[in-house]
N, CA, C and O atoms as a CHARMM CRD file, in Angstrom:
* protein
*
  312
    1    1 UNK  N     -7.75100 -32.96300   3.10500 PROA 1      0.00000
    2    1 UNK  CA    -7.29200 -32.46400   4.37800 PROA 1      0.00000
    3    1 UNK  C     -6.38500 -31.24800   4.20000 PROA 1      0.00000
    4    1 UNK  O     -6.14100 -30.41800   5.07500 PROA 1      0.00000
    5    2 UNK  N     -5.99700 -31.25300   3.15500 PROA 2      0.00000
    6    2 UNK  CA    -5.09200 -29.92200   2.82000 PROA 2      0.00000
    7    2 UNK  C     -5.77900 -28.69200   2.58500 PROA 2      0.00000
    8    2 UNK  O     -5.11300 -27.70200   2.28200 PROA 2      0.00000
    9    3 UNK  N     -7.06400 -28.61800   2.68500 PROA 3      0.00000
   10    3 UNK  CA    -8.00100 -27.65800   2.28000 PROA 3      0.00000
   11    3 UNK  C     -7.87800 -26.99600   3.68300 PROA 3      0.00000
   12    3 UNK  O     -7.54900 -25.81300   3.77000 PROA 3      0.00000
   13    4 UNK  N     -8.13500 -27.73200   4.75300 PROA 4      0.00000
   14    4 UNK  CA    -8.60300 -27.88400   6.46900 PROA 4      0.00000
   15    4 UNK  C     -7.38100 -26.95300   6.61600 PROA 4      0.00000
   16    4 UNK  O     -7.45400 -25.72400   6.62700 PROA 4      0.00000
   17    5 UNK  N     -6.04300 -27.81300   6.74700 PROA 5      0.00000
   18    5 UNK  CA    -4.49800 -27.14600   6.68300 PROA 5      0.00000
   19    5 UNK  C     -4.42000 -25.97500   6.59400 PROA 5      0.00000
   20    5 UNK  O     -3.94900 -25.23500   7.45800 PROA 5      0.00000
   21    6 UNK  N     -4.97700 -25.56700   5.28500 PROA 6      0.00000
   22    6 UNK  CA    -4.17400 -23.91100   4.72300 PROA 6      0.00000
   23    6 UNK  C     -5.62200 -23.06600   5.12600 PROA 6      0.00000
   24    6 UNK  O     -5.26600 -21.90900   5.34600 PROA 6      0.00000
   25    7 UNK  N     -7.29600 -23.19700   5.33300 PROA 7      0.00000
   26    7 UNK  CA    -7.88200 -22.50400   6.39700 PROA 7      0.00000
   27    7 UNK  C     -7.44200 -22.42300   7.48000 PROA 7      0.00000
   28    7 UNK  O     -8.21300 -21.64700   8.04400 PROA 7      0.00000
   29    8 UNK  N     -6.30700 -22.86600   8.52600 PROA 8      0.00000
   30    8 UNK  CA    -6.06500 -23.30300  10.17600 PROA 8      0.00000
   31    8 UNK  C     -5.16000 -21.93000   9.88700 PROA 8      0.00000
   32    8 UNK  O     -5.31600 -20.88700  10.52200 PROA 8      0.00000
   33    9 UNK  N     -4.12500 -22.12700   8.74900 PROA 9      0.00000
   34    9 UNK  CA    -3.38300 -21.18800   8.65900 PROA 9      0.00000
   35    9 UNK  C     -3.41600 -20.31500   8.48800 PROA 9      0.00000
   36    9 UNK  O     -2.70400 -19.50600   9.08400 PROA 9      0.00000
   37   10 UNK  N     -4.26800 -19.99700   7.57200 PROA 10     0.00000
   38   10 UNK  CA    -4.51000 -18.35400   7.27600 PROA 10     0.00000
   39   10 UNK  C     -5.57200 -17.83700   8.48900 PROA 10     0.00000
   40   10 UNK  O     -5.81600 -16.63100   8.52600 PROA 10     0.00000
   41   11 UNK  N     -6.17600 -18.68800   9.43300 PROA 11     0.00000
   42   11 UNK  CA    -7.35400 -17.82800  10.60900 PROA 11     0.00000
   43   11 UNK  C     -7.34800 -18.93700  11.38000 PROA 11     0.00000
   44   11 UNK  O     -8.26300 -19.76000  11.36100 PROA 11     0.00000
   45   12 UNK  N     -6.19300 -19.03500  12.19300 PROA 12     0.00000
   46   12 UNK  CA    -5.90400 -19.86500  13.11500 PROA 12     0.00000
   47   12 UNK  C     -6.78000 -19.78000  14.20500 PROA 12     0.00000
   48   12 UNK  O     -6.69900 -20.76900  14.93400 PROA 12     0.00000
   49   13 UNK  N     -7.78800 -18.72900  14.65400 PROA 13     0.00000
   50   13 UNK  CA    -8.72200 -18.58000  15.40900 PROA 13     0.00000
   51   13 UNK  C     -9.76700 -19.09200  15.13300 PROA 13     0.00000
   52   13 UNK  O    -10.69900 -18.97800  15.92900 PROA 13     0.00000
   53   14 UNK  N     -9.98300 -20.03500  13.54300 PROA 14     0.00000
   54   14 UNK  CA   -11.36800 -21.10800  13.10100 PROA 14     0.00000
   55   14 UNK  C    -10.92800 -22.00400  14.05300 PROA 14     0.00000
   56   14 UNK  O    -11.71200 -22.17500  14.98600 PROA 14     0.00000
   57   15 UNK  N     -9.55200 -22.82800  14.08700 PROA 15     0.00000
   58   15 UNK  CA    -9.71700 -23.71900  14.54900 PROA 15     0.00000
   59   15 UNK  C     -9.89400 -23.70100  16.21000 PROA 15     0.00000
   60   15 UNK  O     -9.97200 -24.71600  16.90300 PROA 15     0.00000
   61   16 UNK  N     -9.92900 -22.66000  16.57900 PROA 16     0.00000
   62   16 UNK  CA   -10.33100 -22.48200  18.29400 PROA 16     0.00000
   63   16 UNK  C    -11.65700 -22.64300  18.31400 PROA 16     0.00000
   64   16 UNK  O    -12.15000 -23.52900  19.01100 PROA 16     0.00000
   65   17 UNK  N    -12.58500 -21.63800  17.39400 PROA 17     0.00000
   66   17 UNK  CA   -13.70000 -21.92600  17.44700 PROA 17     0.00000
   67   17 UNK  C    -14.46400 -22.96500  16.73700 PROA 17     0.00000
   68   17 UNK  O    -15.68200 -22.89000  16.57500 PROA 17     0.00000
   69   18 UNK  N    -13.78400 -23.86600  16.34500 PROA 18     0.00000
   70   18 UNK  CA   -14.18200 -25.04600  15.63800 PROA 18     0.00000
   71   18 UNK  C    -14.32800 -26.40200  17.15500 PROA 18     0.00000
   72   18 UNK  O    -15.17300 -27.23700  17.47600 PROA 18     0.00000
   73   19 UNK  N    -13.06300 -25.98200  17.67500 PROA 19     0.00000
   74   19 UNK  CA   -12.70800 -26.76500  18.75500 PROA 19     0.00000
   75   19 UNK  C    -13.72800 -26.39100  19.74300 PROA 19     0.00000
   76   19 UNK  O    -14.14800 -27.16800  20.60100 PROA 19     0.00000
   77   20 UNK  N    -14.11300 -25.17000  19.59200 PROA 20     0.00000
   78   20 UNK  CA   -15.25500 -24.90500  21.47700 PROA 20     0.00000
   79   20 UNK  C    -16.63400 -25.14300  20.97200 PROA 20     0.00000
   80   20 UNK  O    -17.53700 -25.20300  21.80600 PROA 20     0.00000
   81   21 UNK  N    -16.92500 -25.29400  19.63700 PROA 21     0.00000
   82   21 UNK  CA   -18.30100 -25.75800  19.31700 PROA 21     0.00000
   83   21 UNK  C    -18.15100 -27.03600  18.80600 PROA 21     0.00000
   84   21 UNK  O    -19.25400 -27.55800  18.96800 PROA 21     0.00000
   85   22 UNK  N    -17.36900 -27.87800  18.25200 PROA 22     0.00000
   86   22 UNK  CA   -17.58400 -29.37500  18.28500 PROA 22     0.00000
   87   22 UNK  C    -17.33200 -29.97300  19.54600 PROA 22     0.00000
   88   22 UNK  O    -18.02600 -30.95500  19.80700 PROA 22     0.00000
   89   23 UNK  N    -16.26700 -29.50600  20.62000 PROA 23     0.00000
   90   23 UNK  CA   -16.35800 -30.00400  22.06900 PROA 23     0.00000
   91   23 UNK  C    -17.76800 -29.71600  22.84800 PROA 23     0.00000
   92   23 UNK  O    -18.15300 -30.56000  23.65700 PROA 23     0.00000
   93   24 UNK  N    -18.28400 -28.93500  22.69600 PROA 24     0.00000
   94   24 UNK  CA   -19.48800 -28.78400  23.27600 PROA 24     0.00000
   95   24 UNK  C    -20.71200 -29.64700  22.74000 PROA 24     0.00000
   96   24 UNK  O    -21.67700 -30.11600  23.34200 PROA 24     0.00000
   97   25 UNK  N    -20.34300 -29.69500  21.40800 PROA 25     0.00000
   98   25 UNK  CA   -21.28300 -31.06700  20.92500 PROA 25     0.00000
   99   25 UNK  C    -21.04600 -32.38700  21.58500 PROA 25     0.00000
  100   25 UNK  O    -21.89700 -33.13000  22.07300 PROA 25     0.00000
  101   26 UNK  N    -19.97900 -32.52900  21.53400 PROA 26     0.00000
  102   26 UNK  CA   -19.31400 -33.92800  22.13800 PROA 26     0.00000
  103   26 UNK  C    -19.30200 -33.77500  23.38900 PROA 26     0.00000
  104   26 UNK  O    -19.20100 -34.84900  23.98300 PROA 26     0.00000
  105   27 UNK  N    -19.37200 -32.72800  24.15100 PROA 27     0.00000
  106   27 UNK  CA   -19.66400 -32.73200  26.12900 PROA 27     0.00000
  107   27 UNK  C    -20.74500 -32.80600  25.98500 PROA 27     0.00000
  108   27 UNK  O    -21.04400 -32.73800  27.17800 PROA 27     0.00000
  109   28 UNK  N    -22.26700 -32.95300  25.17200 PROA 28     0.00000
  110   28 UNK  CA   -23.79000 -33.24500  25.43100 PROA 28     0.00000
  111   28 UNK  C    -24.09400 -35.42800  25.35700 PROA 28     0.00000
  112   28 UNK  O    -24.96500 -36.04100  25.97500 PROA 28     0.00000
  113   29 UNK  N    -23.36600 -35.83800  24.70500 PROA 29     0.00000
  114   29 UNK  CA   -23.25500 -36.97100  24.57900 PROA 29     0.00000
  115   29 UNK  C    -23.27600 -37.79500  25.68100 PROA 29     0.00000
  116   29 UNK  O    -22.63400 -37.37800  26.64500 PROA 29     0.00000
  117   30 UNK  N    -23.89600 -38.95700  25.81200 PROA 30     0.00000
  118   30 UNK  CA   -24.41000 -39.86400  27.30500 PROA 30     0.00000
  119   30 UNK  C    -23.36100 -41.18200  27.20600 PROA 30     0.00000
  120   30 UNK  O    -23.43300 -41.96600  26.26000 PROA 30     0.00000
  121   31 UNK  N    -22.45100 -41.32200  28.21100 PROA 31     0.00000
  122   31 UNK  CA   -21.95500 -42.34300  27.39700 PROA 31     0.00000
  123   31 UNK  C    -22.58900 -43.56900  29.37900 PROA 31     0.00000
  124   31 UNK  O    -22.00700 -43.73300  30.45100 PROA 31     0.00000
  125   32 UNK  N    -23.59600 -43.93300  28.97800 PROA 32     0.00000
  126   32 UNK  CA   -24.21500 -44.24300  30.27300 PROA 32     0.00000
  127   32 UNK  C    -24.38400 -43.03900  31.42800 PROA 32     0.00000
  128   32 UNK  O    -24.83200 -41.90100  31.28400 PROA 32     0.00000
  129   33 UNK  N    -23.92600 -43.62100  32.47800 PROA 33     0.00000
  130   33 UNK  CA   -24.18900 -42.23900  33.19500 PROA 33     0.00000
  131   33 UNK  C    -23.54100 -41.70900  33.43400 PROA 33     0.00000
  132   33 UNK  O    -23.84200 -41.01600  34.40600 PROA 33     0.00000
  133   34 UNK  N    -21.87300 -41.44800  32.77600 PROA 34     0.00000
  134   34 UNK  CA   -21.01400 -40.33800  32.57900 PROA 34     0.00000
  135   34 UNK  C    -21.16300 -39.28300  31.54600 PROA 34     0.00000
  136   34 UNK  O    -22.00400 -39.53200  30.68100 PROA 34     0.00000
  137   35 UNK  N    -20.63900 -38.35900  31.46800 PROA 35     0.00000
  138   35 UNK  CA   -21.08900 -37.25200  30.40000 PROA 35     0.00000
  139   35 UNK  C    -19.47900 -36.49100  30.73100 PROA 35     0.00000
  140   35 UNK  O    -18.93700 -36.42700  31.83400 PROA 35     0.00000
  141   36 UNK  N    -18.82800 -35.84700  29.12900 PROA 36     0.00000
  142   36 UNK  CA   -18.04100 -35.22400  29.32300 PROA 36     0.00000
  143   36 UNK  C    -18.30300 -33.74700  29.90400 PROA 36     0.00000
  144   36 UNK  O    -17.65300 -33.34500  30.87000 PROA 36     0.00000
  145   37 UNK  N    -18.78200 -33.35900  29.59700 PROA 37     0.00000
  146   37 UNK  CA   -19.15000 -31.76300  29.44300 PROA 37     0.00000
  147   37 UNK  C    -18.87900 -30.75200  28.45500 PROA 37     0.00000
  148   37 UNK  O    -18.34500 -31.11100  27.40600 PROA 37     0.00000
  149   38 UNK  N    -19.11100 -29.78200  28.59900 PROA 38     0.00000
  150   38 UNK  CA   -18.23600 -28.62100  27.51900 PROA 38     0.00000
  151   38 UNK  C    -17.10300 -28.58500  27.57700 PROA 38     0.00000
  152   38 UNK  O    -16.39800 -28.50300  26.57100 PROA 38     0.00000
  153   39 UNK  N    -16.47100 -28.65800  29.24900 PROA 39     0.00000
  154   39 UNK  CA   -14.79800 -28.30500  29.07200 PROA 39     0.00000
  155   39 UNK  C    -14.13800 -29.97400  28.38600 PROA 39     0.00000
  156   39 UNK  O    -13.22100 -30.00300  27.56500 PROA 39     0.00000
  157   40 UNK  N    -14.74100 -31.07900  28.86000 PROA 40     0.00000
  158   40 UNK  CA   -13.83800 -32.17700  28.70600 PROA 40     0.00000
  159   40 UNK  C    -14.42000 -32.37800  26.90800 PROA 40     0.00000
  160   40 UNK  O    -13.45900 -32.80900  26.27100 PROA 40     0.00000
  161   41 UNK  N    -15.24600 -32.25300  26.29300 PROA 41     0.00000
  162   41 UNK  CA   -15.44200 -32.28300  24.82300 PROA 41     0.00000
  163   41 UNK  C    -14.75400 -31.19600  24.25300 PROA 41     0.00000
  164   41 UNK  O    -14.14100 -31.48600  23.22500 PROA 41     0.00000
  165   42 UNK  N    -14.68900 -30.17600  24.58100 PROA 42     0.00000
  166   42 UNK  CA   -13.61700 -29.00200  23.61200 PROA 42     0.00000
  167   42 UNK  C    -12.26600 -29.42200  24.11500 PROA 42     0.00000
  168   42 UNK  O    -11.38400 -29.12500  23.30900 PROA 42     0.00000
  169   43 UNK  N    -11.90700 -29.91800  25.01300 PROA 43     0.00000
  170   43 UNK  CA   -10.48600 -30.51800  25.12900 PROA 43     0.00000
  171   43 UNK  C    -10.14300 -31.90400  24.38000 PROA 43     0.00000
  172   43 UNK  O     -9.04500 -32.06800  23.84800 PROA 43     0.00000
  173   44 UNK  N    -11.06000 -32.80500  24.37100 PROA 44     0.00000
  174   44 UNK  CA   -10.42000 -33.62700  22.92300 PROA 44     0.00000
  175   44 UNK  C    -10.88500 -32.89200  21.60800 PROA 44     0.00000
  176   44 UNK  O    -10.35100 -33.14500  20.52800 PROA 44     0.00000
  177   45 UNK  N    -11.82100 -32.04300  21.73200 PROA 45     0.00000
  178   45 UNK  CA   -11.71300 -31.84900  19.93300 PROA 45     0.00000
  179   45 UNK  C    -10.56400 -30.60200  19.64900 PROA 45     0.00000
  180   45 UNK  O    -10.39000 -30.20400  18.49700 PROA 45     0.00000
  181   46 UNK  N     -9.70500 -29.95300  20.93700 PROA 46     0.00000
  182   46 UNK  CA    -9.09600 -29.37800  20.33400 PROA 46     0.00000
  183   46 UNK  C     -7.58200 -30.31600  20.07500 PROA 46     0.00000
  184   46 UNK  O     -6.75100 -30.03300  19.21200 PROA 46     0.00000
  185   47 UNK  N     -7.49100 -31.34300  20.93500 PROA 47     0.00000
  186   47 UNK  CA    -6.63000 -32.05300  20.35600 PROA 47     0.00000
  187   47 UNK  C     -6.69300 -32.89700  19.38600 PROA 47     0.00000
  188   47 UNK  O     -5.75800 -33.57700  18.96300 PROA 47     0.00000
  189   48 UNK  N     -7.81700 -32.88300  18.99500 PROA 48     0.00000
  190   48 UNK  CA    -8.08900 -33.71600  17.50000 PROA 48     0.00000
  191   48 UNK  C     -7.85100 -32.56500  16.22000 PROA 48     0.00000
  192   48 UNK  O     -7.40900 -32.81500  15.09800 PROA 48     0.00000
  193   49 UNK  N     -8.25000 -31.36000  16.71000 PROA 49     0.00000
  194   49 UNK  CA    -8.24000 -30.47000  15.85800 PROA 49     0.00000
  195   49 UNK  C     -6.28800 -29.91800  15.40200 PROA 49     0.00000
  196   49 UNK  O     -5.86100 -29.54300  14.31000 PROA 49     0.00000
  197   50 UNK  N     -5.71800 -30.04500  16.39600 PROA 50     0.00000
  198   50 UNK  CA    -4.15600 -30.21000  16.25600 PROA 50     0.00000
  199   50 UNK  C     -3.45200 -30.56300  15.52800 PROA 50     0.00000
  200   50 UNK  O     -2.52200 -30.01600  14.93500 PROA 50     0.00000
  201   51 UNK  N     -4.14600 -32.22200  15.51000 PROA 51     0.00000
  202   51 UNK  CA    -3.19900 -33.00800  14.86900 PROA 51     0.00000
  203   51 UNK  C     -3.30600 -32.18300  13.47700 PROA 51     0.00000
  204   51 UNK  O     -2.52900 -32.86100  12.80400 PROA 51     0.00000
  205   52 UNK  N     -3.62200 -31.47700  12.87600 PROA 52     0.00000
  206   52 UNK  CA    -3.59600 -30.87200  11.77100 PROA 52     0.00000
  207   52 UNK  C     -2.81400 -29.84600  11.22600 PROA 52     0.00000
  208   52 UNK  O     -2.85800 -29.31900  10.11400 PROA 52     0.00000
  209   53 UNK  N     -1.94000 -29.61000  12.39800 PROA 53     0.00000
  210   53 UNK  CA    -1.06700 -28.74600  11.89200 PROA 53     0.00000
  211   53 UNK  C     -0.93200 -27.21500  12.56900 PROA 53     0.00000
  212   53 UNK  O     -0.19900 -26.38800  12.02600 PROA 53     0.00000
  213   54 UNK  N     -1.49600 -26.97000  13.48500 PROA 54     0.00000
  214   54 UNK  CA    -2.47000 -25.44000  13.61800 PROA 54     0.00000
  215   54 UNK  C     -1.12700 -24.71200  14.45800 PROA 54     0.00000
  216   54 UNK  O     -0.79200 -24.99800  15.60800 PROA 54     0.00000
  217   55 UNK  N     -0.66000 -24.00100  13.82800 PROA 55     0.00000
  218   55 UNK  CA     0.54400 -22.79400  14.50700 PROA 55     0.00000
  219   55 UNK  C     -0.12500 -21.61800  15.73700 PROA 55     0.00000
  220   55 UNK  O     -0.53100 -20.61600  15.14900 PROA 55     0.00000
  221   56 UNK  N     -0.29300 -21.54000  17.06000 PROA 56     0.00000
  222   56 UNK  CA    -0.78500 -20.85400  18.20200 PROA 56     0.00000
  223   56 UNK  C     -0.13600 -20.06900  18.34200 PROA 56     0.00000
  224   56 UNK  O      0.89000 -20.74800  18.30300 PROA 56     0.00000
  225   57 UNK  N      0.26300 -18.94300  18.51500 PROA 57     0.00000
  226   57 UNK  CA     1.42300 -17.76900  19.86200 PROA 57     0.00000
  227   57 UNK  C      1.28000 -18.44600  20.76400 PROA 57     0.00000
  228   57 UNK  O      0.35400 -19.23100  20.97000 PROA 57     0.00000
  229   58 UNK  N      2.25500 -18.20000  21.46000 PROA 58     0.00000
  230   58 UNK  CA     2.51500 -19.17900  22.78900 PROA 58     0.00000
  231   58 UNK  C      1.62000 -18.17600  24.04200 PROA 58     0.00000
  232   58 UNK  O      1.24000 -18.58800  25.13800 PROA 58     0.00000
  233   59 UNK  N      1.45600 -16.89000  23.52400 PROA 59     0.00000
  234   59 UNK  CA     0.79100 -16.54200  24.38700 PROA 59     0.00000
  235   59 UNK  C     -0.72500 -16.08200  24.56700 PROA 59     0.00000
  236   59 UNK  O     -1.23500 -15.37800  25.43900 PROA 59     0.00000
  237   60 UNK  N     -1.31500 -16.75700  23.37700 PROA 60     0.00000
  238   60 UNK  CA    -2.52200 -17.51000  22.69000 PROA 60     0.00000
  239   60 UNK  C     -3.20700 -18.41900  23.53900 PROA 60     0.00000
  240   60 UNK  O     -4.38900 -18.46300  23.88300 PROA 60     0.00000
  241   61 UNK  N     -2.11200 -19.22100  23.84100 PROA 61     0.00000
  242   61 UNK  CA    -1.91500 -20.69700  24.19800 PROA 61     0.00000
  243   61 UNK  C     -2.26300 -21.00200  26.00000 PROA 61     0.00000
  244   61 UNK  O     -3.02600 -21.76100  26.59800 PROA 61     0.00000
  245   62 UNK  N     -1.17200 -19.88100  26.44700 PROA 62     0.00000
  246   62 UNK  CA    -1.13500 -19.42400  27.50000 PROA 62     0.00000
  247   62 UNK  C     -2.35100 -19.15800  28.04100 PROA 62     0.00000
  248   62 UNK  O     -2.65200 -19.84900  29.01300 PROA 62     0.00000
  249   63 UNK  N     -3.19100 -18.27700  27.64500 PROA 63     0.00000
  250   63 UNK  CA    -4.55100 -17.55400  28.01300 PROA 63     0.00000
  251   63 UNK  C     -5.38500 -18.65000  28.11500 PROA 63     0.00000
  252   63 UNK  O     -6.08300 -18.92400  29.09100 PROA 63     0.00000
  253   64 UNK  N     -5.30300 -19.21700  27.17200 PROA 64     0.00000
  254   64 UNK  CA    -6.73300 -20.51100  26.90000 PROA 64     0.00000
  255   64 UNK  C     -6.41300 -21.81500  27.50100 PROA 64     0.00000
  256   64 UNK  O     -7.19200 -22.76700  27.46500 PROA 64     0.00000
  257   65 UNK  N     -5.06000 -21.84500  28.14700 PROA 65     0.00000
  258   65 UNK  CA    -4.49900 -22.90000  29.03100 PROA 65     0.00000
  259   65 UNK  C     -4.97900 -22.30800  30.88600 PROA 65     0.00000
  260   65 UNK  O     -4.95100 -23.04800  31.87000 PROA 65     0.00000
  261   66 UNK  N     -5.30700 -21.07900  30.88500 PROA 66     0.00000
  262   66 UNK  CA    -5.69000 -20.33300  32.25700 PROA 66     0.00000
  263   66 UNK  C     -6.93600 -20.72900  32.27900 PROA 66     0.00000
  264   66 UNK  O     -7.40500 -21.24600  33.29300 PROA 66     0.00000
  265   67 UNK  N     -7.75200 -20.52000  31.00900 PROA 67     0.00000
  266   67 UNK  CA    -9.29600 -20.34600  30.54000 PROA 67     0.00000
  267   67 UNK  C     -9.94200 -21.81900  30.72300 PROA 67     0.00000
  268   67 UNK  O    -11.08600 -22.05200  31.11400 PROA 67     0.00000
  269   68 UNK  N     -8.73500 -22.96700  30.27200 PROA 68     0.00000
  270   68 UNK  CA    -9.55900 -24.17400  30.52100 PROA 68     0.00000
  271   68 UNK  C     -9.10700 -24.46000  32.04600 PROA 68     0.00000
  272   68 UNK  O     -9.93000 -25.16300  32.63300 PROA 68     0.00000
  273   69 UNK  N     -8.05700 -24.10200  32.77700 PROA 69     0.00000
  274   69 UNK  CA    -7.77500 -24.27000  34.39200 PROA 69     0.00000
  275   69 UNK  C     -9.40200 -23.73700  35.04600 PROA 69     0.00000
  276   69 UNK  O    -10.21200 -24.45000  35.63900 PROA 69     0.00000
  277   70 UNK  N     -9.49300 -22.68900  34.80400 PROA 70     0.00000
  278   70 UNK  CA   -10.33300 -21.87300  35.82300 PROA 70     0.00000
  279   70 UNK  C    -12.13200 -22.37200  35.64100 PROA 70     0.00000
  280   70 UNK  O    -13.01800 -22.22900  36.48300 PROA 70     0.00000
  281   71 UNK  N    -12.26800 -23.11900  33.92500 PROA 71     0.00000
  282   71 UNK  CA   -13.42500 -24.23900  33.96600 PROA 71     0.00000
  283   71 UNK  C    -13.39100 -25.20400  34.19300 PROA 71     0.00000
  284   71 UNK  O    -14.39200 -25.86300  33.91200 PROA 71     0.00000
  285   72 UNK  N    -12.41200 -25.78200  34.73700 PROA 72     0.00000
  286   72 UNK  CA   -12.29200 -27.18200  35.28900 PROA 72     0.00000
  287   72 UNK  C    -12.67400 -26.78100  36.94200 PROA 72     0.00000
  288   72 UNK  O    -12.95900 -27.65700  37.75900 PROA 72     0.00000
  289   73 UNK  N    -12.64700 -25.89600  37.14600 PROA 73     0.00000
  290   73 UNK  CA   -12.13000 -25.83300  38.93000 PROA 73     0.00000
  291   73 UNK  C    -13.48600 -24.95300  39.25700 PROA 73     0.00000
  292   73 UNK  O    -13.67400 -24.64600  40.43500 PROA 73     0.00000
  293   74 UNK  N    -14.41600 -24.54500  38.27800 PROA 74     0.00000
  294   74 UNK  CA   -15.26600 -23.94600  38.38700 PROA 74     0.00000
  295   74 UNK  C    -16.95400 -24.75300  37.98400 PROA 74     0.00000
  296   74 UNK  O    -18.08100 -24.35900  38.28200 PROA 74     0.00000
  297   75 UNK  N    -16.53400 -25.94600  37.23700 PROA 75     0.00000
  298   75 UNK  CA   -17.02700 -27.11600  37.48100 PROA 75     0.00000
  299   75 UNK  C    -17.05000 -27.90500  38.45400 PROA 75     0.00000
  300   75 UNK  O    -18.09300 -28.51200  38.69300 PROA 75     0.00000
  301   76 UNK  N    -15.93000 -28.08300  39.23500 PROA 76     0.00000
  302   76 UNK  CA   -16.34600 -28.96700  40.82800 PROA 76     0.00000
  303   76 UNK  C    -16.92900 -28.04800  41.44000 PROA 76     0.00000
  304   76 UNK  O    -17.52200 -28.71400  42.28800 PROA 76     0.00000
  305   77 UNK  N    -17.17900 -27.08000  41.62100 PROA 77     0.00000
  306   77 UNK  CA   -16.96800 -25.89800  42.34600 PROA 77     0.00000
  307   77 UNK  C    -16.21100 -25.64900  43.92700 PROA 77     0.00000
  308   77 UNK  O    -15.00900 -25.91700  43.93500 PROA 77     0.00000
  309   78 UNK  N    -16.65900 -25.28500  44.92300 PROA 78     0.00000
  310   78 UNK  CA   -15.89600 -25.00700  45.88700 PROA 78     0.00000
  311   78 UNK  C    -15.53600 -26.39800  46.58800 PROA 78     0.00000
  312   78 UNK  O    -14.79500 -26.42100  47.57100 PROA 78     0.00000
């Protein structure tokens, strides 16, 4: 896991895109007749992806905290 660690660190932008393509794997999944989606699967894998340590700019953080608002609300739609 220390391998994972010091890649997050040196290109802290793998683990974003690690997080929006394993969440999107995990929003295709049937769990009966609920389904997460893309936004609700890249939101646990980016908090799975966390627990690892991963240092953001807060205003990094900020943007992609707007980015998952405006796909949540663009999923119910009007």
């Amino acid at each position: 896991m220390d391998w994972l660690h010091q890649i997050f660190q040196k290109t802290p932008e793998t683990a974003l895109f690690l997080s929006l393509a394993v969440g999107y794997l995990i929003g295709q999944i049937n769990f009966g007749k609920f389904q997460l989606g893309g936004v609700g699967g890249s939101l646990l894998a980016a908090v799975v992806v966390s627990q690892v340590g991963v240092q953001i700019d807060n205003g990094v953080k900020s943007v992609m905290f707007a980015v998952f608002i405006y796909a949540v609300g663009y999923d119910s739609g009007p």
